[in-house]
matplotlib code that plots the C-alpha trace (Angstrom):
import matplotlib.pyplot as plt

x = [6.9, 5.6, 3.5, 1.0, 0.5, 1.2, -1.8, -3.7, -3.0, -4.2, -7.6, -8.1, -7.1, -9.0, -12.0, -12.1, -11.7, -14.8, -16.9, -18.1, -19.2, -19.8, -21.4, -24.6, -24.8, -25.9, -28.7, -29.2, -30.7, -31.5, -34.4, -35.9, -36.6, -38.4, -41.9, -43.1, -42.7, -45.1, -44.5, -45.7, -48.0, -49.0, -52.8, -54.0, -57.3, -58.4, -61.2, -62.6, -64.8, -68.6, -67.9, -68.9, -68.4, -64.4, -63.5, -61.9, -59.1, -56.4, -53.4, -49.9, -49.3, -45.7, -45.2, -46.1, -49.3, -53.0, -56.1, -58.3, -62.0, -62.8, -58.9, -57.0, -53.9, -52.5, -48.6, -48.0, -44.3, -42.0, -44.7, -46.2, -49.4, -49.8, -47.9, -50.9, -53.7, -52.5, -52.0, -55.1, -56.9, -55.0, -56.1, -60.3, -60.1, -59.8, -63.2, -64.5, -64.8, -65.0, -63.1, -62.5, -61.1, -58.5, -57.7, -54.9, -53.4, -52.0, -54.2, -51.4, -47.9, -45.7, -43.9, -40.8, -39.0, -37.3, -34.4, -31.5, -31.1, -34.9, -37.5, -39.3, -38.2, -40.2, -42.7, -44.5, -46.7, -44.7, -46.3, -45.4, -42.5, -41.5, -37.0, -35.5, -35.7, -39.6, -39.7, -37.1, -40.0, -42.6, -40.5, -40.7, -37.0, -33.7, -32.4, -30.1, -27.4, -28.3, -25.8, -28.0, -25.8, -26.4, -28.1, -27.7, -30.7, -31.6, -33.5, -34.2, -33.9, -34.5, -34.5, -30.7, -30.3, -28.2, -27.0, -26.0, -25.4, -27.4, -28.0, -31.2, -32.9, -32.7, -36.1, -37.3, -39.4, -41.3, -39.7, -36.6, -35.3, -33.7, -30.8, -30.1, -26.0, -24.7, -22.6, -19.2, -19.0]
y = [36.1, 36.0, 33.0, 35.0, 35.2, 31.8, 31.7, 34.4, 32.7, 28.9, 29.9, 31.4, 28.0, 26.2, 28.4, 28.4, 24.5, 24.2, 26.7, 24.0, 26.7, 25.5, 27.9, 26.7, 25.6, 27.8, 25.2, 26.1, 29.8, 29.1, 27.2, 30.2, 32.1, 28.5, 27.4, 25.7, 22.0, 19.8, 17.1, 15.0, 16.6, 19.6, 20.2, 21.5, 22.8, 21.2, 22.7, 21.2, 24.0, 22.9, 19.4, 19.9, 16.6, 16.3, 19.9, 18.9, 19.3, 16.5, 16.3, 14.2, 11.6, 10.3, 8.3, 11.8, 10.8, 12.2, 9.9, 11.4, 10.6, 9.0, 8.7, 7.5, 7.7, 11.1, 11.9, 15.3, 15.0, 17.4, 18.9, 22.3, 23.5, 23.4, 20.6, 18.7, 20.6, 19.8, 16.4, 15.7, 17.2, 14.7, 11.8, 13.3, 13.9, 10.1, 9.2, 11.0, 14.5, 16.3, 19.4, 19.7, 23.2, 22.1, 24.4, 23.6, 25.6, 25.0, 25.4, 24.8, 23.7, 20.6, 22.3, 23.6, 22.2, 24.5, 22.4, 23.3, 26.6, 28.2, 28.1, 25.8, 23.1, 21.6, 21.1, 24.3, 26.0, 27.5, 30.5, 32.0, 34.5, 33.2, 33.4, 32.0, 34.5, 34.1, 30.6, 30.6, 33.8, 30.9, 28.6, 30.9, 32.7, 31.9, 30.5, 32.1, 30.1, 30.8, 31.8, 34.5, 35.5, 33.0, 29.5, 25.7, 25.0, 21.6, 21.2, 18.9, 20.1, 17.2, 14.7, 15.6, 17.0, 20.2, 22.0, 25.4, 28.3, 31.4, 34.5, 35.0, 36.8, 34.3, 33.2, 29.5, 27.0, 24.3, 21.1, 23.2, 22.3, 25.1, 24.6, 27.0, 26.7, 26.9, 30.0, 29.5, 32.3]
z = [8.6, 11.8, 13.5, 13.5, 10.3, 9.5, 12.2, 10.0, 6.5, 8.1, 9.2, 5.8, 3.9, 6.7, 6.3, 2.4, 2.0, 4.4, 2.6, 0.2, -1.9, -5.5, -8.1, -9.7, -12.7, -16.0, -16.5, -12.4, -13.8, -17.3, -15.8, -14.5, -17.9, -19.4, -19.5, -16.0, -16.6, -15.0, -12.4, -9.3, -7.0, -9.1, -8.9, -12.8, -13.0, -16.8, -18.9, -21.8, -22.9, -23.4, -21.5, -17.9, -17.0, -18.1, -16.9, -13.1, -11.1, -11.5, -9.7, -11.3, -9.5, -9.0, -11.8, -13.4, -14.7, -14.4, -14.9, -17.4, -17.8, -21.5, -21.9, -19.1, -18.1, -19.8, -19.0, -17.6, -15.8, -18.0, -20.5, -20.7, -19.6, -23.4, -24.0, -22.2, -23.2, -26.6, -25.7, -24.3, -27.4, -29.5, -27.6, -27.2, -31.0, -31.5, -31.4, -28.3, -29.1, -33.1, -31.9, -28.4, -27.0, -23.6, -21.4, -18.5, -15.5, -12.6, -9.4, -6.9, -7.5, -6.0, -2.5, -1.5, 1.3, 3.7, 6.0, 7.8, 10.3, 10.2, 12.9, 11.5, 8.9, 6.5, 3.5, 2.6, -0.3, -3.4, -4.6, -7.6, -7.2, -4.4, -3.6, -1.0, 1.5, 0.9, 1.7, 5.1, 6.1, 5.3, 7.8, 10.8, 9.6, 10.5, 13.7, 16.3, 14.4, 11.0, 8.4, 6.5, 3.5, 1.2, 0.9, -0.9, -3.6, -5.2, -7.5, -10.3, -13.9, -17.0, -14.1, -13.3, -9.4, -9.5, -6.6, -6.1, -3.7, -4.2, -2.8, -0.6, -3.2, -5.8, -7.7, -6.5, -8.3, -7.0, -5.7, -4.9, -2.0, 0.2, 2.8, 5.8, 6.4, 10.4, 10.2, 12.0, 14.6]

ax = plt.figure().add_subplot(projection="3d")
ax.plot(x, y, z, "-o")
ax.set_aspect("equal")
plt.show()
């Protein structure tokens, strides 16, 4: 063989080891099929059909709890929106309410955070739908330097942080964090 293509053969063992590129997980997409599970910073909208005065907006705060009138403290991170309507049923059916009818959804959900080689890095809305090429548009797009094949998600799943590399038109959630690689040439 030639140097050359000892040259050739080099850059492409060089160039693979510093890809980094790990696969998500299956737990990394299975997520995407589940229920929405609650947690800090989500803003539910909770009815309590015929009560006026419980039926409110309450956001989680981040020990994943909301503060509920009558009840107090009621926790929200990991449940279902019926999860916690149920929940909160339970708890207004113990001598507050004799049948009490709970409604929750979710008014706006925790963010997404955008970093890396965009326009414009940072915290931004999560809107449901939303893939990754959604959210680096959100962040003013890519940057003269941005490697625009692919991307790096985190996100939390069962309070384990996975990482992964996805294609731009993979589905987010909220709290995903989304990472913009330098591209090399």
């Amino acid at each position: 063989m030639s140097g050359r293509t000892y040259l050739v053969l080099a850059m492409c063992v060089i160039l693979t080891a510093c890809s980094g590129y790990k696969r998500p997980p299956t737990a990394f997409h299975e997520i995407l099929t589940q229920p929405y599970q609650l947690d800090s910073s989500d803003r539910l909208r909770i009815l309590v059909f015929g009560q006026d005065d419980l039926s409110n907006s309450y956001t989680i705060d981040q020990a994943g709890y909301i503060s509920f009138p009558l009840i107090g403290a009621v926790a929200a991170r990991g449940k279902t929106q019926i999860e916690l309507a149920n929940g909160i049923s339970h708890k207004l059916r113990q001598g507050y309410l004799r049948d009490p009818d709970v409604s929750v959804e979710v008014e706006t959900y925790r963010p997404v955070f955008v970093m890396g080689e965009v326009q414009s890095a940072g915290q931004y809305n999560y809107v449901p739908g939303m893939t990754a090429q959604n959210a680096i548009a959100t962040a003013g797009g890519f940057s003269a330097r941005a490697r625009q094949a692919d991307v790096d998600i985190t996100r939390q799943i069962n309070g384990e942080i996975l990482n992964g590399r996805v294609p731009l038109s993979d589905p987010i959630r909220p709290g995903d964090t989304i990472y913009v690689r330098e591209r090399y040439f």
